[in-house]
PDB file of N, CA, C and O in Angstrom, chain B, residues numbered from 101:
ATOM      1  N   UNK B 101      14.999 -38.022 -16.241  1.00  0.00           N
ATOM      2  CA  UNK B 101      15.479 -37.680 -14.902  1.00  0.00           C
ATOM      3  C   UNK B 101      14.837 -38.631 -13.895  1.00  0.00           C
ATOM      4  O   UNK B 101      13.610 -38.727 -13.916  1.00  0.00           O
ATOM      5  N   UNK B 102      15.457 -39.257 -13.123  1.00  0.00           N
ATOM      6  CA  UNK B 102      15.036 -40.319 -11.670  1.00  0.00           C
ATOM      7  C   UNK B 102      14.778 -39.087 -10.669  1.00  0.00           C
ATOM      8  O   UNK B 102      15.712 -38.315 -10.451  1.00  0.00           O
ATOM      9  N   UNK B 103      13.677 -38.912 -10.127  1.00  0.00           N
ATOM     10  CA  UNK B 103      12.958 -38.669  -9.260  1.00  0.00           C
ATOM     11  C   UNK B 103      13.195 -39.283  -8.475  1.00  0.00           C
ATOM     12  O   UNK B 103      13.272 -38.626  -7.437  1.00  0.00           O
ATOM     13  N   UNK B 104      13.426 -40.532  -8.308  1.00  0.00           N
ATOM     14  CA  UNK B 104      13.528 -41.455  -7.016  1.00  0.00           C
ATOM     15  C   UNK B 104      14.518 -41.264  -5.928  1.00  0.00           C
ATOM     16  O   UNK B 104      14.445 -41.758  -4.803  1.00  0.00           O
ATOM     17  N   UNK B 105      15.942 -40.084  -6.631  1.00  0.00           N
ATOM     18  CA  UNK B 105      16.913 -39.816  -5.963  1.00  0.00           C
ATOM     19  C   UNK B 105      16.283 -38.406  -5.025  1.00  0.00           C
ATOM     20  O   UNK B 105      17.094 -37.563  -4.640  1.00  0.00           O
ATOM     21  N   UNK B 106      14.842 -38.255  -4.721  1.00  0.00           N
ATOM     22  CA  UNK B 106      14.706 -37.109  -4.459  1.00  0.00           C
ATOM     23  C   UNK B 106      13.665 -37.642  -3.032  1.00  0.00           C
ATOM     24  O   UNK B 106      12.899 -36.873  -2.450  1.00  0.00           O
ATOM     25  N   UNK B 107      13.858 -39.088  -2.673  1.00  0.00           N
ATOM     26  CA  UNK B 107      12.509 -39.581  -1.786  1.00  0.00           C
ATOM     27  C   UNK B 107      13.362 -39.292  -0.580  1.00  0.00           C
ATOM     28  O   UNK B 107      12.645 -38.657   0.194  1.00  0.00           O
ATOM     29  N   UNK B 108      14.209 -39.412  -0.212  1.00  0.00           N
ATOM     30  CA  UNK B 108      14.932 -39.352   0.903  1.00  0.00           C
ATOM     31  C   UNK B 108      14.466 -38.345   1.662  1.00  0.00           C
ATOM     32  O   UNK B 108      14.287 -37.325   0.996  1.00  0.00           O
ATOM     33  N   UNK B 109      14.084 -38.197   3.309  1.00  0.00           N
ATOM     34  CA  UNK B 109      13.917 -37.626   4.255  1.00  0.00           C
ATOM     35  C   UNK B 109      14.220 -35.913   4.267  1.00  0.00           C
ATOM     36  O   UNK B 109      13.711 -34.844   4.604  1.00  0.00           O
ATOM     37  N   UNK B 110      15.395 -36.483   3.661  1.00  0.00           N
ATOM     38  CA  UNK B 110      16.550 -35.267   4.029  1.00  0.00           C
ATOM     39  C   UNK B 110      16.153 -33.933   2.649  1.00  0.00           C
ATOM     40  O   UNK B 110      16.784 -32.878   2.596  1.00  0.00           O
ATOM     41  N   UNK B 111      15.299 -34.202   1.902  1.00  0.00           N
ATOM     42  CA  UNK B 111      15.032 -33.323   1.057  1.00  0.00           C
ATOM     43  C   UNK B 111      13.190 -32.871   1.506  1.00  0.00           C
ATOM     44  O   UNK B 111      12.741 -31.744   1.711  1.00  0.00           O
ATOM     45  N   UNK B 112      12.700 -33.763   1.530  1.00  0.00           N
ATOM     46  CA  UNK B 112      11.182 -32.953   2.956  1.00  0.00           C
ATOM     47  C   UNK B 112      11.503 -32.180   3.445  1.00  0.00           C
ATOM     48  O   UNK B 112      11.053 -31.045   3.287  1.00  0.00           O
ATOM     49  N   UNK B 113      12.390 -32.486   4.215  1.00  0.00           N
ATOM     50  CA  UNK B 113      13.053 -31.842   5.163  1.00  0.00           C
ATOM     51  C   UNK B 113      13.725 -29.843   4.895  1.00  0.00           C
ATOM     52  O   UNK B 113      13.708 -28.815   5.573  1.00  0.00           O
ATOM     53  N   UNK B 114      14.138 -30.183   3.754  1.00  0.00           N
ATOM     54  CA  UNK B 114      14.994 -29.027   3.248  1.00  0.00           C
ATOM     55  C   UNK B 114      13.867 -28.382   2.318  1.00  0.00           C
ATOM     56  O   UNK B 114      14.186 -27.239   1.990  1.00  0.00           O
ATOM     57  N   UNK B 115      12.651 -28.792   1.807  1.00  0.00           N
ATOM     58  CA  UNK B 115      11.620 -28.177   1.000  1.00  0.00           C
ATOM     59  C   UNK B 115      11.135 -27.632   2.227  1.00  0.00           C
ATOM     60  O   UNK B 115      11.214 -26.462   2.601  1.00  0.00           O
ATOM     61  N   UNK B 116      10.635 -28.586   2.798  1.00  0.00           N
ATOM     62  CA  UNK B 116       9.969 -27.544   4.002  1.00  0.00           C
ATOM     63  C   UNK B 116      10.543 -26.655   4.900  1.00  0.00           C
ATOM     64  O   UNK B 116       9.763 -25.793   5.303  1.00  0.00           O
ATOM     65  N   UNK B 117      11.243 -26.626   5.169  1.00  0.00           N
ATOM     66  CA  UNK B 117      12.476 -25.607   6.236  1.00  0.00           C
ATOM     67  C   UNK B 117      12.381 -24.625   4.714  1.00  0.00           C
ATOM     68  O   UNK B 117      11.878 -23.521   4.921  1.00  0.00           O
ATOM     69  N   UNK B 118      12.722 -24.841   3.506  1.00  0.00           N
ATOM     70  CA  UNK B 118      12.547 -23.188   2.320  1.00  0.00           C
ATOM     71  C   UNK B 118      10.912 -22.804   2.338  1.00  0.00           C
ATOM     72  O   UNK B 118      10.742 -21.585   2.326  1.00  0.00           O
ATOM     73  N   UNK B 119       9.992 -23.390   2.357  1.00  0.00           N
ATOM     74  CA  UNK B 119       8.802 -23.102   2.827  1.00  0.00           C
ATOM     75  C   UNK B 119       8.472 -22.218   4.047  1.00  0.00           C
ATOM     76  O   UNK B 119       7.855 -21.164   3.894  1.00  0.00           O
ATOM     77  N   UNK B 120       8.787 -22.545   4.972  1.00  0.00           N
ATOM     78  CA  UNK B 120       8.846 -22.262   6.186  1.00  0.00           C
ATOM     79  C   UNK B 120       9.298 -20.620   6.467  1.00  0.00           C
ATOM     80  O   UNK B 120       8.761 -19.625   6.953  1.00  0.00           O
ATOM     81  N   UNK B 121      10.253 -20.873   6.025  1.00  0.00           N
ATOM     82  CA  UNK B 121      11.704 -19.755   6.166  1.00  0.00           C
ATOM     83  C   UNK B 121      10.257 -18.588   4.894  1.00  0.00           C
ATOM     84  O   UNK B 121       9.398 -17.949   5.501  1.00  0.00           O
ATOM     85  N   UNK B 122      10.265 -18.555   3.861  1.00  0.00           N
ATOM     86  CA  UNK B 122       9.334 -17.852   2.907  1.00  0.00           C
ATOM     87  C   UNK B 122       7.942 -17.342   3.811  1.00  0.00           C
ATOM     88  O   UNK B 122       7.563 -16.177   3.934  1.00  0.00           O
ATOM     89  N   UNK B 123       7.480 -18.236   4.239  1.00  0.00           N
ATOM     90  CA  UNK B 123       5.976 -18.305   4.748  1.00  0.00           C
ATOM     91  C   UNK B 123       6.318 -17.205   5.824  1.00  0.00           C
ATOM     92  O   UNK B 123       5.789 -16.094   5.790  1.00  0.00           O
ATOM     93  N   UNK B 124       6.889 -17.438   6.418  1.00  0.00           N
ATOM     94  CA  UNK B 124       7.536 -16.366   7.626  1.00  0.00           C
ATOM     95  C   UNK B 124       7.638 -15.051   7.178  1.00  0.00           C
ATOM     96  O   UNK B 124       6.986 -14.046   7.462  1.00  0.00           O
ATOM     97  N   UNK B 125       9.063 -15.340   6.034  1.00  0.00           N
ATOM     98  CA  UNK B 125       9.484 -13.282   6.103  1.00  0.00           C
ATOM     99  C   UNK B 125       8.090 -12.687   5.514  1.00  0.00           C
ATOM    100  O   UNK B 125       7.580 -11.717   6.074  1.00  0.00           O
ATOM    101  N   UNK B 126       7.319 -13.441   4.075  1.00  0.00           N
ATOM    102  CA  UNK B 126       6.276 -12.721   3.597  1.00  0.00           C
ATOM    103  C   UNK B 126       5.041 -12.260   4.682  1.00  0.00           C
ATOM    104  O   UNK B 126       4.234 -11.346   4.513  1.00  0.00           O
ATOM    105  N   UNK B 127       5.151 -13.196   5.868  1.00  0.00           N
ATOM    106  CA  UNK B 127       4.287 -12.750   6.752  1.00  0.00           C
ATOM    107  C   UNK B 127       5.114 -11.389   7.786  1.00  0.00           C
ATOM    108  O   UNK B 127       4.569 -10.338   8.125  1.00  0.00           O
ATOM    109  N   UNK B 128       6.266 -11.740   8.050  1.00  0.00           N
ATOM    110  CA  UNK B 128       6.624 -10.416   8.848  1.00  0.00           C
ATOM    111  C   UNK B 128       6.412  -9.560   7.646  1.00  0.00           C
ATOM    112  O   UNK B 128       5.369  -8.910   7.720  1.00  0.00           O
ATOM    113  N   UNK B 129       7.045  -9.393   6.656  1.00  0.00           N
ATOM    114  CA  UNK B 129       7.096  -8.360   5.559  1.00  0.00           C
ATOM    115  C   UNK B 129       5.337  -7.042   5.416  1.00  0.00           C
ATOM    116  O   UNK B 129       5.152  -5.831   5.292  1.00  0.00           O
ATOM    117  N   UNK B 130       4.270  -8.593   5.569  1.00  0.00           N
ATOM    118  CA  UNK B 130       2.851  -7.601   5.570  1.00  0.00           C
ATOM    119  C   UNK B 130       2.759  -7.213   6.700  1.00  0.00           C
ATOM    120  O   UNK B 130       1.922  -6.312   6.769  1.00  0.00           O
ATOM    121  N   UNK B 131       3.416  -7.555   8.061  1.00  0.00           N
ATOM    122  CA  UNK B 131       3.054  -6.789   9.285  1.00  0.00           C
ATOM    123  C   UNK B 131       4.332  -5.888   9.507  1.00  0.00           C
ATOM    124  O   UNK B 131       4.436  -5.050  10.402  1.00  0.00           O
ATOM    125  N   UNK B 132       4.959  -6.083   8.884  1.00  0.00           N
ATOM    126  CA  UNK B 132       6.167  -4.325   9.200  1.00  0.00           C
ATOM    127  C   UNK B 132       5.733  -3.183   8.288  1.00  0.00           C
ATOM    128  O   UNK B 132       5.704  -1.969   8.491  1.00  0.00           O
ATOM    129  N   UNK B 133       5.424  -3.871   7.294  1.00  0.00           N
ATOM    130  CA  UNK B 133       5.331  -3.097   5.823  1.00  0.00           C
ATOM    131  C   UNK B 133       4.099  -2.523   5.455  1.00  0.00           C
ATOM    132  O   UNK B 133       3.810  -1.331   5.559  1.00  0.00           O
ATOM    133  N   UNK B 134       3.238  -3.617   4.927  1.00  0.00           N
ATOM    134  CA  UNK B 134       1.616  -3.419   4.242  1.00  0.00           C
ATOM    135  C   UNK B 134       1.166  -2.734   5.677  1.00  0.00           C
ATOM    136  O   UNK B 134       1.058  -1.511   5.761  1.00  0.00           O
ATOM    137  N   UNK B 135       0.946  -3.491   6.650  1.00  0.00           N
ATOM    138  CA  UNK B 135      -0.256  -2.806   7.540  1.00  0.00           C
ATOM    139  C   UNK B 135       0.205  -1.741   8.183  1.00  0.00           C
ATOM    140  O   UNK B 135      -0.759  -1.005   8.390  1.00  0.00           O
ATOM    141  N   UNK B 136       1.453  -1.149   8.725  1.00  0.00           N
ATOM    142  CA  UNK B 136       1.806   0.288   8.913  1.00  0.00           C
ATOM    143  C   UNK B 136       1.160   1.267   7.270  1.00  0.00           C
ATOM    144  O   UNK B 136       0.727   2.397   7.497  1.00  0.00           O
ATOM    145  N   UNK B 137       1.144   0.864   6.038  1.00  0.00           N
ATOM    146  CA  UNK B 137       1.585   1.332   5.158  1.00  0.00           C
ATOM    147  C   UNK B 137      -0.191   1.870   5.233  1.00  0.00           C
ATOM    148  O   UNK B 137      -0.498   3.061   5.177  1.00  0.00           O
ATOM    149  N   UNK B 138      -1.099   0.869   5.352  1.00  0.00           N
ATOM    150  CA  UNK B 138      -2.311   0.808   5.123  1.00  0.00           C
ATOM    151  C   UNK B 138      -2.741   1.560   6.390  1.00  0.00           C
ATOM    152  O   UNK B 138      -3.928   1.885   6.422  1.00  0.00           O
ATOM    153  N   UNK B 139      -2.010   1.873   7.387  1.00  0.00           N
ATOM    154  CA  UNK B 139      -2.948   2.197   8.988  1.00  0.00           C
ATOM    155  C   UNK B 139      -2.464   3.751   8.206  1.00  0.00           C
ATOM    156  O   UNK B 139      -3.486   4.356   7.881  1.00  0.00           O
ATOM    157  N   UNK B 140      -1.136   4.555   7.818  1.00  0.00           N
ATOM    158  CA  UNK B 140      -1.248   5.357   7.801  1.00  0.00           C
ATOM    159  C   UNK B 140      -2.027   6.114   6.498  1.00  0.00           C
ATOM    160  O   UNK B 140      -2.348   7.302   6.449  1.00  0.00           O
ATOM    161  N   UNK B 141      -2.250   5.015   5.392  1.00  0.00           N
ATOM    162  CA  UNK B 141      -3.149   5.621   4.433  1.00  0.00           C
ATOM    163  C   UNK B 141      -4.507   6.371   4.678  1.00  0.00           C
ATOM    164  O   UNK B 141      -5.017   7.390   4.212  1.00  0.00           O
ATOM    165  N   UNK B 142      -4.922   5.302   5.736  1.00  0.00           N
ATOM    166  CA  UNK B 142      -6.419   5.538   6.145  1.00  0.00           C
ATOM    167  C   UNK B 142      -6.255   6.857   7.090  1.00  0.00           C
ATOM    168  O   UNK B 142      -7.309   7.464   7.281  1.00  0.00           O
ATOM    169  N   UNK B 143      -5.176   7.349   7.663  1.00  0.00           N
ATOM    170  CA  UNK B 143      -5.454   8.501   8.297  1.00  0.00           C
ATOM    171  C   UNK B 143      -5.885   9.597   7.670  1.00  0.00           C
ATOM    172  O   UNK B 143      -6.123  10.622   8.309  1.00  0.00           O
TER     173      UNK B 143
END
């Protein structure tokens, strides 16, 4: 397999924007989810 068809801008570009987009919901996900989940455990 050529790897080399994979140097282009336009795929950085699109790894990081799916990075991005991930890094995000898993972070809203622990602040809608886990830490309500955890504030009401501890009550």
């Amino acid at each position: 397999m050529d790897l080399e068809q994979f140097d282009h801008p336009s795929w950085f570009t699109a790894a990081g924007t799916l990075v991005s987009y991930t890094v995000i919901l898993v972070a809203m996900f622990i602040l809608l989810f886990v830490v309500p989940y955890l504030v009401f455990l501890a009550i």
